[in-house]
C-alpha atoms as one frame of an Amber mdcrd trajectory, in Angstrom:
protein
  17.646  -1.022  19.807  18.494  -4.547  18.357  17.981  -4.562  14.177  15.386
  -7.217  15.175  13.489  -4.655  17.603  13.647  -1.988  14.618  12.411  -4.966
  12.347   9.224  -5.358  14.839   8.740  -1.541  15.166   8.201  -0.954  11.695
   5.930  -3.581  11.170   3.829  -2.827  13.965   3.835   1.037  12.520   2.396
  -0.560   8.958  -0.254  -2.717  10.880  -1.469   0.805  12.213  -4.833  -0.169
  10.269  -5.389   3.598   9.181  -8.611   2.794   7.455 -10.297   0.445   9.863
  -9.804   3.268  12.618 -10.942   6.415  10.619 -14.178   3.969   9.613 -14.607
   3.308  13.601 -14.343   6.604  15.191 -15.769   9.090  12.284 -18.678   6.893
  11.892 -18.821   3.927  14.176 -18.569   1.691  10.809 -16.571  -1.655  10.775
 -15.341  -1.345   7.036 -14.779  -5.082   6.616 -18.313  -5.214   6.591 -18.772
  -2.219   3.462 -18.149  -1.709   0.323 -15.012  -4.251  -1.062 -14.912  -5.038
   2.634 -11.081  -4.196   2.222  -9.512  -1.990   4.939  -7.881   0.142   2.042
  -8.266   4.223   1.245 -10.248   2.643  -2.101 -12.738   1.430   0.003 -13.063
   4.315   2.592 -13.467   6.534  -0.446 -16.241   4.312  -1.794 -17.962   3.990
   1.641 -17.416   7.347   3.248 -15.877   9.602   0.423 -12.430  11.930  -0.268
 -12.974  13.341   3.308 -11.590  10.444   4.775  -9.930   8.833   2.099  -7.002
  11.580   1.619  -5.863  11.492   5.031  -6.143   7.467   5.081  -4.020   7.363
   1.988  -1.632   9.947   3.065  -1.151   8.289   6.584  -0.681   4.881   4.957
   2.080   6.098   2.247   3.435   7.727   5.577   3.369   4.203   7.554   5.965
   3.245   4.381   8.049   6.306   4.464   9.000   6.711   7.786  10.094   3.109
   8.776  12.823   4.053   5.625  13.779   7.367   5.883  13.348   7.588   9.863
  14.232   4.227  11.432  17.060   3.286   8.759  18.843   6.539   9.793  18.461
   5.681  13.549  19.205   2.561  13.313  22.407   3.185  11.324  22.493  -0.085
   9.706  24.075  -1.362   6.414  22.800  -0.359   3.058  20.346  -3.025   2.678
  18.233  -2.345   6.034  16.107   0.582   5.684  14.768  -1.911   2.871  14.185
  -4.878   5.065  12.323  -2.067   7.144  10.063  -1.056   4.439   9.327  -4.765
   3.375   8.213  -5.307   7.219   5.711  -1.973   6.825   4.198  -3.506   3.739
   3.612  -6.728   5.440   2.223  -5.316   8.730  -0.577  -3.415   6.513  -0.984
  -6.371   4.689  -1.047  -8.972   7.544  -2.226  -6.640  10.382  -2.397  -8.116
  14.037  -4.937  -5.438  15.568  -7.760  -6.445  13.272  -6.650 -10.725  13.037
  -4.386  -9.815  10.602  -7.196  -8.864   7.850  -5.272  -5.792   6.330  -5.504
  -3.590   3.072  -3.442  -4.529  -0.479  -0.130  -2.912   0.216   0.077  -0.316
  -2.669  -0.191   3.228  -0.765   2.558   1.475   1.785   4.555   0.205  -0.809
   4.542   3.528  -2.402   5.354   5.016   0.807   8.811   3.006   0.462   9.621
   3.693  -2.377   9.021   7.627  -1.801  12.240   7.132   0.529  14.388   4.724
  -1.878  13.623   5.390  -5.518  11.430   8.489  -5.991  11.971   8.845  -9.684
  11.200   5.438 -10.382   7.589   6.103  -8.331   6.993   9.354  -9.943   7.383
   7.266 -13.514   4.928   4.664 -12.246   1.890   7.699 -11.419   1.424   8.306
 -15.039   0.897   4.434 -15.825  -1.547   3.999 -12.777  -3.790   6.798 -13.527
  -4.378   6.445 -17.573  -4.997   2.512 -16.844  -7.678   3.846 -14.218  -8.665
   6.644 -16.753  -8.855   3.961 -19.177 -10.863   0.866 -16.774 -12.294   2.997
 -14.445 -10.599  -0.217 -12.200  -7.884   0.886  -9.593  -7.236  -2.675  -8.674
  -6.563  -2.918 -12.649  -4.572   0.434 -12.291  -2.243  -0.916  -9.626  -1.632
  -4.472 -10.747   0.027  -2.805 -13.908   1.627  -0.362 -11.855   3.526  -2.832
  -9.982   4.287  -5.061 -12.891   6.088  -2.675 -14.382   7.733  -0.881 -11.284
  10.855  -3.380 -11.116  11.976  -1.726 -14.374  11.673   1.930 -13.581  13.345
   1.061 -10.315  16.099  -1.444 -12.507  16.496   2.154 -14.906  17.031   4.861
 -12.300  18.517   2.796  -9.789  20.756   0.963 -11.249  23.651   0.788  -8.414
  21.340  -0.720  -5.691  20.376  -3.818  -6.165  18.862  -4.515  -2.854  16.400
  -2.078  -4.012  15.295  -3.556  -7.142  14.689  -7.159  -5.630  12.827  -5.065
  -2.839  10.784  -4.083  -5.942  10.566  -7.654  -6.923   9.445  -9.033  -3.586
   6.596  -6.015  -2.927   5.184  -6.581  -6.400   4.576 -10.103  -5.795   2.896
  -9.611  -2.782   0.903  -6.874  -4.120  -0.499  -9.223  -7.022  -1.285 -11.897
  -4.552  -2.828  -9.180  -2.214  -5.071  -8.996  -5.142  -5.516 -12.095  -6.316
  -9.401 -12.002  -5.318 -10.310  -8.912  -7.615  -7.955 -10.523 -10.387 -11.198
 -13.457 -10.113 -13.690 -10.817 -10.019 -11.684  -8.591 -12.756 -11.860 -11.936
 -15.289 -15.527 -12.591 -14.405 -16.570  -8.679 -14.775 -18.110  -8.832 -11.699
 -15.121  -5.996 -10.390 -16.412  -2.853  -8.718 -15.116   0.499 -10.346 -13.417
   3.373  -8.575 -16.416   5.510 -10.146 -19.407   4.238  -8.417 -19.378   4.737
  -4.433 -22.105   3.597  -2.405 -21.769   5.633   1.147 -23.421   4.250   4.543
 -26.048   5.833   6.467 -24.761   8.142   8.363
């Protein structure tokens, strides 16, 4: 395969919209119209609980993983590739064709990335995301400072790759404006919190 084909592969494999389908076949629920109306695992949980919102997370930090740790290896490219493969994830989730490109916010992808290229720097950025959400109760609160300061842990214990720092850079910004709607509702208070979940009929 082409490095353009790969490219297209692994952003089809992040537009896999995880959420939208566990929604439509558990319970025959469109979740763009629930809860946030966001096709993330936040809103799955809110709408249909942990049952499905685990294995919608862990699929979606999969949908970042693989395209880095899978396709970059078979597609024996140069150093900076399994990265450009990982930005193209993030971006199909985002910007998802199979549901007119109405996707989730990128963070469980993202961190699915940068599982494969900078654990350490991930595993420093847990602690920050859940005592902000400890502290709010907000996980769109939680992540935005997650992902501001991500850049640095990834600058600190990854010093010799560059690529992957600007990666950093580039998925933060698009994370922030991925959330630049609950940024207006998290200035006029009118945010929901990750503690109140208001499930459908069944």
């Amino acid at each position: 395969m082409t490095a353009a084909l790969w490219i297209l592969a692994a952003y089809l494999l992040g537009a896999t919209p995880t959420s939208y389908l566990a929604a439509k076949l558990g319970r025959g629920i469109d979740l763009r119209e629930h809860g946030s109306k966001n096709l993330g695992a936040t809103n799955v949980y809110r709408v249909l609980g942990w049952k499905y919102a685990i294995p919608v997370g862990l699929v979606d930090l999969a949908k970042g993983a693989a395209p880095v740790a899978l396709f970059g290896r078979w597609a024996a490219g140069p150093d900076w590739f399994p990265v450009t493969l990982g930005l193209a994830a993030v971006l199909g989730h985002v910007y998802s064709p199979y549901v007119r490109f109405q996707g989730g916010k990128g963070v469980a992808t993202a961190a699915g990335v940068f599982l494969a290229l900078a654990p350490l720097a991930l595993a420093i950025s847990l602690p920050a995301w859940g005592l902000t959400l400890w502290l709010t109760g907000y996980v769109s609160a939680s992540s935005l400072v997650a992902v501001a300061l991500f850049p640095l842990w990834v600058r600190l214990t990854v010093p010799g790759a560059p690529h992957v720092f600007w990666a950093s850079v580039a998925l933060a910004l698009l994370i922030v404006y991925s959330h630049r709607s609950n940024i207006r509702r998290l200035l006029a208070g009118t945010e929901n919190r990750f503690r109140t979940r208001k499930g459908v009929a069944a």
